[in-house]
NUTI-324381 format. One record per residue (C-alpha): residue number from 0; x, z, y. Coordinates in Angstrom, 1 decimal, padded with zeros to 4 digits. Layout:
// residues N
<r NUM,<X,Z,Y>>
...
// end
This chain:
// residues 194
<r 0,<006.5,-023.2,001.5>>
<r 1,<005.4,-020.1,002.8>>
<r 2,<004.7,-020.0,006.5>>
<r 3,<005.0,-016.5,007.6>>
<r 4,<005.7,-014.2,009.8>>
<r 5,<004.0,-010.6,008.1>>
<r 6,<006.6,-008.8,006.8>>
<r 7,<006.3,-008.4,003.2>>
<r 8,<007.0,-006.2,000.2>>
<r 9,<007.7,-008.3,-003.1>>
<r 10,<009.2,-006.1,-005.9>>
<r 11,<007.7,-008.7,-008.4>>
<r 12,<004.7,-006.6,-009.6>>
<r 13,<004.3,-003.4,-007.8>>
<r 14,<003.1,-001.0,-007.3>>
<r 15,<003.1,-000.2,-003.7>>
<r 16,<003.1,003.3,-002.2>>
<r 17,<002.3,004.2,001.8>>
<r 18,<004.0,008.0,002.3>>
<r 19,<004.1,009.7,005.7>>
<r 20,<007.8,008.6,006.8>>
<r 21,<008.7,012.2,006.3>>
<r 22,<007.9,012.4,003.2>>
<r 23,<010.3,009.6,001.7>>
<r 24,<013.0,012.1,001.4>>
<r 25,<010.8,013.8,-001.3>>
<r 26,<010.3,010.4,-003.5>>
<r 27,<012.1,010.1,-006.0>>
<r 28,<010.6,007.8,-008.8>>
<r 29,<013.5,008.7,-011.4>>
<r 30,<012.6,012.6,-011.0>>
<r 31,<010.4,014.2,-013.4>>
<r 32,<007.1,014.5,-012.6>>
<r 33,<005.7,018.1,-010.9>>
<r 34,<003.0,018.2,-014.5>>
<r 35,<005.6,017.2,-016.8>>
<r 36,<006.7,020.7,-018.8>>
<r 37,<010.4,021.6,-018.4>>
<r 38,<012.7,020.8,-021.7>>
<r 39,<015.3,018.0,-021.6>>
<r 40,<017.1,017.6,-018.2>>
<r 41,<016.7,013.4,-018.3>>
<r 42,<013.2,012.7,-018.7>>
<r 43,<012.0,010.1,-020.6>>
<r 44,<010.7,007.4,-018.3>>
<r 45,<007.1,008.3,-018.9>>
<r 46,<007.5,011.5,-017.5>>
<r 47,<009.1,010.2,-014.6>>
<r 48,<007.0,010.2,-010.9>>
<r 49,<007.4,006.5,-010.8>>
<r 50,<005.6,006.1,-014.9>>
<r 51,<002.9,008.4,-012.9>>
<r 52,<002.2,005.8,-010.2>>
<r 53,<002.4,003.0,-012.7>>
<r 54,<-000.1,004.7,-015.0>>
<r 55,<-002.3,005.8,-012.1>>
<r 56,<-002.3,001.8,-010.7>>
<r 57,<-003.3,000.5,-014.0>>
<r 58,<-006.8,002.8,-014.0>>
<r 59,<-007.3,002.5,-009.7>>
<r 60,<-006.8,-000.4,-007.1>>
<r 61,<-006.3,003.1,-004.6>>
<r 62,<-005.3,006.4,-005.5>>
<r 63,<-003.8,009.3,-003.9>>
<r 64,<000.0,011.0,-005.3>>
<r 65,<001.6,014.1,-003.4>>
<r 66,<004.9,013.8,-002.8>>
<r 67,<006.1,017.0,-001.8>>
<r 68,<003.9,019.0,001.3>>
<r 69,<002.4,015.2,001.6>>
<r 70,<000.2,013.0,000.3>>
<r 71,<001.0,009.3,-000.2>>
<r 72,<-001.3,006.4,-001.3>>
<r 73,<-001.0,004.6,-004.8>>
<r 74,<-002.1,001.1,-004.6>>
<r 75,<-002.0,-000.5,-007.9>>
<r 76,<-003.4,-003.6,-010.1>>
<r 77,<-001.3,-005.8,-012.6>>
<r 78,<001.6,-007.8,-011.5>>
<r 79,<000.7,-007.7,-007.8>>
<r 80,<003.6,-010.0,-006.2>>
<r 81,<003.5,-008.5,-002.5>>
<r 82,<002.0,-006.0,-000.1>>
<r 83,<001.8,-005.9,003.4>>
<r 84,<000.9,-004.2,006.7>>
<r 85,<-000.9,-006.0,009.8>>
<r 86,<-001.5,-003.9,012.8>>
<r 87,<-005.0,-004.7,014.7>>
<r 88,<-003.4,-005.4,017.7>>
<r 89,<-002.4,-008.6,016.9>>
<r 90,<-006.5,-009.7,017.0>>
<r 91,<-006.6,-010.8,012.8>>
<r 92,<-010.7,-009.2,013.0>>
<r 93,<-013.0,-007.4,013.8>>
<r 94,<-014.5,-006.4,010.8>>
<r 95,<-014.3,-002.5,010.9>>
<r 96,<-013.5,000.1,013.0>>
<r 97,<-009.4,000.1,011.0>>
<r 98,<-005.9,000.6,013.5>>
<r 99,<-004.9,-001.8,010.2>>
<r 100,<-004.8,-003.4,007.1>>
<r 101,<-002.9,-002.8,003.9>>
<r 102,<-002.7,-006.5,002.1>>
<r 103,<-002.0,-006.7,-001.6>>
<r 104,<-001.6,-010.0,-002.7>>
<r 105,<-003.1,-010.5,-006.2>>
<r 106,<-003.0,-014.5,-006.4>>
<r 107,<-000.5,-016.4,-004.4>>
<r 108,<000.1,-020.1,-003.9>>
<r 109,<003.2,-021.0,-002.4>>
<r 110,<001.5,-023.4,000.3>>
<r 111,<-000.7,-019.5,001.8>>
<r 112,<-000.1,-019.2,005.6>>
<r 113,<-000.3,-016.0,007.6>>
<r 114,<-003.1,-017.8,009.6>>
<r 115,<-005.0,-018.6,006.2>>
<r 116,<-004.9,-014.8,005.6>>
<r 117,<-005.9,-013.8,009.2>>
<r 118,<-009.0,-016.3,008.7>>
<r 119,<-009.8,-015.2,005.2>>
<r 120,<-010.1,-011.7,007.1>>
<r 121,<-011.9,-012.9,010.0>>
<r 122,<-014.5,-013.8,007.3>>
<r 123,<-014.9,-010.4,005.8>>
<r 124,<-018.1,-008.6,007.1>>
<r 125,<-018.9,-004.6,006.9>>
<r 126,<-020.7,-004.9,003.9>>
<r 127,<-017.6,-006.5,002.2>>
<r 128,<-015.9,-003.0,002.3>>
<r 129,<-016.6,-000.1,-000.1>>
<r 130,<-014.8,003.2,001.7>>
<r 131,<-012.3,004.7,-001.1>>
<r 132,<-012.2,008.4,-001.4>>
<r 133,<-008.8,008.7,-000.5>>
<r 134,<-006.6,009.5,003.1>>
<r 135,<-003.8,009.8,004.3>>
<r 136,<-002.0,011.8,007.0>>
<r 137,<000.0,010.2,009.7>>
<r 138,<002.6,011.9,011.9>>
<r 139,<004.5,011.1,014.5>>
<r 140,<006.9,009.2,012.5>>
<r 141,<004.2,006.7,011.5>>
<r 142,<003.5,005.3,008.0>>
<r 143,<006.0,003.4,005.2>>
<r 144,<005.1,000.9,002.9>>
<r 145,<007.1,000.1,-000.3>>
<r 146,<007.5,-000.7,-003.6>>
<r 147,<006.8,002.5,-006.0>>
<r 148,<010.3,001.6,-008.3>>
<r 149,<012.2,002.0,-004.3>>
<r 150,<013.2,005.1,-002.3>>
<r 151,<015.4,005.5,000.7>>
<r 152,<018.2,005.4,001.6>>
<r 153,<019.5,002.7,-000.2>>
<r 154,<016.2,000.2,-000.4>>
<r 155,<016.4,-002.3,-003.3>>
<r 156,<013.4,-004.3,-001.7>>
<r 157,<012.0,-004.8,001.7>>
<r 158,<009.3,-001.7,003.4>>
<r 159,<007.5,-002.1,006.0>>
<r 160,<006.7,000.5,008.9>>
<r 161,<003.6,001.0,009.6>>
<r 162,<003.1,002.5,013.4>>
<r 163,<-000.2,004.4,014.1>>
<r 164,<-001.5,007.2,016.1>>
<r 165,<-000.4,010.4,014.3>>
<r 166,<-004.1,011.0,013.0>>
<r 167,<-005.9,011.3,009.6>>
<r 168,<-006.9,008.1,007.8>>
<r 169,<-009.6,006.9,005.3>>
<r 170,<-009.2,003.9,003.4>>
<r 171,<-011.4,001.3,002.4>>
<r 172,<-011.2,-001.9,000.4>>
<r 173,<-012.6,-005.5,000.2>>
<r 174,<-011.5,-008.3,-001.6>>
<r 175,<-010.7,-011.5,000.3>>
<r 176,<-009.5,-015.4,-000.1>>
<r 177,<-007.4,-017.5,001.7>>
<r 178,<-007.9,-020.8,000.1>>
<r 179,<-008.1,-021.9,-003.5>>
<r 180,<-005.5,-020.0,-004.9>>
<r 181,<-005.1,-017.0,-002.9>>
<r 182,<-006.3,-014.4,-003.4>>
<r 183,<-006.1,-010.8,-001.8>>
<r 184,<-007.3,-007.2,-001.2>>
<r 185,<-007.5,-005.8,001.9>>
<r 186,<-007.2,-002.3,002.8>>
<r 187,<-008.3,-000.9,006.1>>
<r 188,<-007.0,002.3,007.0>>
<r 189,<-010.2,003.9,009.3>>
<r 190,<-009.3,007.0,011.5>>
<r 191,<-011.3,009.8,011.0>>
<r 192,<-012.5,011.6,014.2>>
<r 193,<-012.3,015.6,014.1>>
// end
C-alpha cells in the first residue's frame, strides 16, 4: 500500500505538462498543432498539440511547449505512472536553492512512502543536479501540473497546483531512489534573480 499524502498525477504513462494557470485555457491537446499546415479541419492525431508533447517526451526528460502568449514545461520519458509537486516549505531538503520539486516517478513499488521519497531527496547533493535549459514563468495564479492527454474544465485525471512567488524559474534535474524499486527524477524549479 501506498502511504501518502503528495498529491499525485497518474494518467498511466504521461506525459506531464506545468503551464502558467492562465494559460490552461489555451491547451487544448485535440487542437492542431501551431506548425501543422492548414488542410483537413480534423487533424490526424499526429498533428495534434498533444502527438507534439508526446513526440517531444520521447527525445527529452524536460522540454519547453508554448501554449498560447505562455510557455509550459514538457516533462516526458516512457510510461511514467505519476508526477508530482512538493513545496520546500514542508522541510523534504536542502539540496538547492528550489521554492520546489517536480517528482516524476519512473519505477514504483506499491510498498514507496512519501517519507522514503523525502529521504531519497534529502540524499541528493548539488552535484546530483544538471540545470536544464529550460524556464518557466509564474504569475500570480501560480503553476498547474497535469497530465498532457487532460485540459480544464472538465479534468479526466488529478492536477496539482503548484503555489509560488510570481517570478521566473529554471529547472534542473537529478535522478533519485527511494528503496529498491523506486525510482524517480526530481525536478527543482530554481528562481532566477533579475
Amino acid at each position: 500500500m501506498i502511504g501518502r499524502s503528495f498529491k499525485w498525477v497518474a494518467p498511466h504513462g504521461g506525459p506531464y505538462l506545468l503551464l502558467p494557470r492562465e494559460a490552461l485555457s489555451g491547451w487544448n491537446p485535440m487542437a492542431r498543432h501551431p506548425g501543422v499546415l492548414a488542410g483537413d479541419d480534423r487533424p490526424s492525431r499526429k498533428q495534434t498539440n498533444y502527438w507534439q508533447v508526446c513526440e517531444m517526451a520521447l527525445q527529452n526528460e524536460v522540454g519547453a511547449v508554448e501554449v498560447g502568449e505562455c510557455s509550459g514545461v514538457v516533462f516526458g520519458g516512457v510510461d511514467i505512472p505519476m508526477a508530482t509537486f512538493l513545496p520546500h516549505d514542508d522541510g523534504s531538503h536542502g539540496h538547492v536553492d528550489s521554492v520546489g520539486d517536480i517528482v516524476v516517478a519512473l519505477e514504483w513499488d506499491g510498498d514507496a512512502t512519501d517519507e522514503g521519497i523525502r529521504q531519497g531527496l534529502r540524499e541528493l547533493s548539488q552535484g546530483d543536479f544538471r540545470t536544464e535549459n529550460v524556464t518557466i514563468l509564474a504569475g500570480e495564479q501560480g503553476l498547474v501540473l497535469f497530465a498532457a492527454h487532460d485540459a480544464p474544465p472538465d479534468w479526466t485525471c488529478d492536477h496539482v497546483d503548484c503555489f509560488l512567488r510570481p517570478g521566473r524559474y529554471q529547472i534542473a534535474t537529478a535522478q533519485c531512489e527511494a528503496g529498491d524499486y523506486v525510482v524517480f527524477r526530481v525536478h527543482p524549479l530554481l528562481p532566477i534573480s533579475g
